[in-house]
C-alpha positions as CSV (number, residue, x, y, z in Angstrom):
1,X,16.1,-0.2,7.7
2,X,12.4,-0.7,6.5
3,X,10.6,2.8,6.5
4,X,6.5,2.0,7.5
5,X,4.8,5.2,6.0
6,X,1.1,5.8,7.2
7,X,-1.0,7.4,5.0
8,X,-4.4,8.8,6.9
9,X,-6.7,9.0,4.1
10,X,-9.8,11.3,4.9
11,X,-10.8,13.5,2.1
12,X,-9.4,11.0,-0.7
13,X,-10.6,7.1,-1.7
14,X,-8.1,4.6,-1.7
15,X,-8.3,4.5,-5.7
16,X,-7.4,8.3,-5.9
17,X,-4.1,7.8,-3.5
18,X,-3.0,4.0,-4.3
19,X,-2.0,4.9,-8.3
20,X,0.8,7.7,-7.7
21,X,2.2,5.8,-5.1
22,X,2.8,2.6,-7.5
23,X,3.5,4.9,-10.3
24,X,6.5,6.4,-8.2
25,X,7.3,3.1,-7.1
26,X,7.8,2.0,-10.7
27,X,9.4,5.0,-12.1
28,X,12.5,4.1,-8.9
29,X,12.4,0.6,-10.4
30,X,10.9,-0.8,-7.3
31,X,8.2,-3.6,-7.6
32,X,5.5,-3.7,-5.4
33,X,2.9,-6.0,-3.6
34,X,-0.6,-4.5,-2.7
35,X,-2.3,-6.7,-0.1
36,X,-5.6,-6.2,0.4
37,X,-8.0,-8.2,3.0
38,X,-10.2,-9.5,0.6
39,X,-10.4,-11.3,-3.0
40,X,-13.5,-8.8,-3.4
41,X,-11.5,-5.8,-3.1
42,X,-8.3,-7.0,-5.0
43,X,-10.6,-7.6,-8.3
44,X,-11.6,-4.1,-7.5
45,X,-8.4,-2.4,-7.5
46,X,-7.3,-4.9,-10.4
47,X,-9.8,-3.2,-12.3
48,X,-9.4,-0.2,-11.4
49,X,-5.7,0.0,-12.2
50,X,-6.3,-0.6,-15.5
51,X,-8.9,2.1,-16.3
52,X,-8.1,4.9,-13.5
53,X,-6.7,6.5,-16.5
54,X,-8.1,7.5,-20.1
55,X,-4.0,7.8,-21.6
56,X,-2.7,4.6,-19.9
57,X,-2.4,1.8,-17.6
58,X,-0.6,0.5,-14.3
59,X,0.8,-2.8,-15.0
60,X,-0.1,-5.2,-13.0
61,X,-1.4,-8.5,-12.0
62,X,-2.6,-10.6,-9.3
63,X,-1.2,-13.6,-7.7
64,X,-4.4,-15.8,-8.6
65,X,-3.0,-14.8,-12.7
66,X,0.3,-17.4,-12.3
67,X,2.5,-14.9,-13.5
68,X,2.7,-12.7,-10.4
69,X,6.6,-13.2,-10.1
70,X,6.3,-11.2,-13.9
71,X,4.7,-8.4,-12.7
72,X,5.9,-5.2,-11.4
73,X,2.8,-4.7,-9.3
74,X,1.0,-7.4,-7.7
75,X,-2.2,-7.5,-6.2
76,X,-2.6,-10.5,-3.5
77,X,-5.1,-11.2,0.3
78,X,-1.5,-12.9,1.3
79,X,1.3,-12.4,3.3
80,X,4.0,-13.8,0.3
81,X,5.9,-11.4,-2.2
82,X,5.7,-13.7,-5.1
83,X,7.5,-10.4,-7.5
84,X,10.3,-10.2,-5.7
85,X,9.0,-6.3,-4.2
86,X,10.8,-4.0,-2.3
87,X,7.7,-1.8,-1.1
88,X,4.3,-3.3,0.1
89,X,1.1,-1.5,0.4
90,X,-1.3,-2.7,3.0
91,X,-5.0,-1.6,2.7
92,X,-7.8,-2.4,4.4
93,X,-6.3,-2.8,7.6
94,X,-3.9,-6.1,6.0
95,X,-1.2,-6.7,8.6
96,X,2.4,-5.9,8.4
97,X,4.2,-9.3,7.5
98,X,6.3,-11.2,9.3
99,X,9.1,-10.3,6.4
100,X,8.5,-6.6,7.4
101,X,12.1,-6.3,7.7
102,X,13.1,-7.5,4.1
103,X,11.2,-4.7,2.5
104,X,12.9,-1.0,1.9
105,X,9.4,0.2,2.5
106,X,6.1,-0.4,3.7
107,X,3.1,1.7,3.1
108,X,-0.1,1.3,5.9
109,X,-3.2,3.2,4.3
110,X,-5.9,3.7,6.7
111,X,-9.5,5.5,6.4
112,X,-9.6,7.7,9.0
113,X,-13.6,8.1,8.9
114,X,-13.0,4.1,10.2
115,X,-12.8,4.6,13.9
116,X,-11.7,1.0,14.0
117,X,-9.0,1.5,11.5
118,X,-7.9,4.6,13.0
119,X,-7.3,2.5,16.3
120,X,-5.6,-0.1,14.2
121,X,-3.1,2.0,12.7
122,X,-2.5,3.6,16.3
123,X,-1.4,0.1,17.8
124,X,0.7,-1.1,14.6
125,X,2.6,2.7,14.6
126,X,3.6,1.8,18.3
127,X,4.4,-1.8,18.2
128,X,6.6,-1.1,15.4
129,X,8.3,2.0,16.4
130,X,8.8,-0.2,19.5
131,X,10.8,-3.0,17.0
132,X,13.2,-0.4,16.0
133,X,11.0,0.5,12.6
134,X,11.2,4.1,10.7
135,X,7.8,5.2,10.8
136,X,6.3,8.8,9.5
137,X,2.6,9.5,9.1
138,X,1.1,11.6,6.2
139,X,-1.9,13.3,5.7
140,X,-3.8,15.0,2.7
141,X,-3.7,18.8,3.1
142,X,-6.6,21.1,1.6
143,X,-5.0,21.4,-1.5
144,X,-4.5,17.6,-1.7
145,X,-1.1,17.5,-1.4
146,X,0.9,14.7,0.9
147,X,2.2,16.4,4.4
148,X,4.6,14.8,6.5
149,X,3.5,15.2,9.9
150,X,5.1,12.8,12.2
């Protein structure tokens, strides 16, 4: 069963929350596919994953690189999984692919100063609760810290 995991991100920026997750993906020996809605915002994150920290790196790639299916983390604006992944992160309001069910887990971030994406996330929650999904919701406490709360 695919687990869809919402993550409402208010107080932190998609570059603060999207590194642990991979990180923890990788240390389970899970690959991942990020897909973003725009070539503009992949190259960002591509960059930014290899500088978010002054001690190391995230390996990755992107699918535009022609070694994607090489890389534990790829970066991608399509709906493929060219690595082989077992998690996908959707970010900027990317839809859930039509291979949801072929994933062990699929991560929906969301900014939730984005009225719009708010809504968004709202509608895919019930449509795949309704499909028979496992879906939770999380949300930064004060001390930053991930809360389950659905």
């Amino acid at each position: 069963m695919t687990e869809l995991l919402f993550y409402h991100l208010q107080r932190r920026p998609i570059e603060s929350v999207l590194p642990p997750i991979l990180e923890k993906s990788l240390a389970r020996g899970w690959r991942v596919v990020v897909q973003a809605s725009s070539d503009e915002r992949v190259d960002a994150l591509d960059a930014h994953l290899w500088t978010y920290r002054d001690d190391g790196f995230l390996p990755h790639g992107t699918d535009r690189d022609g070694l994607a299916a090489e890389h534990p983390v790829v970066l991608t604006v399509r709906d493929h999984n060219p690595n082989g992944a077992v998690v996908r992160v959707l970010v900027e309001r990317a839809p859930v692919p039509a291979d949801a069910a072929t994933y062990q887990r699929i991560v929906v971030m969301f900014d939730g100063e984005d009225d719009e994406a708010v809504a968004a996330a709202r509608v895919t929650w019930r449509e795949k609760k309704a499909e028979g999904f496992e879906v939770t919701y999380w949300q930064c406490d004060e001390t930053g810290r991930w809360q389950k709360r659905g």
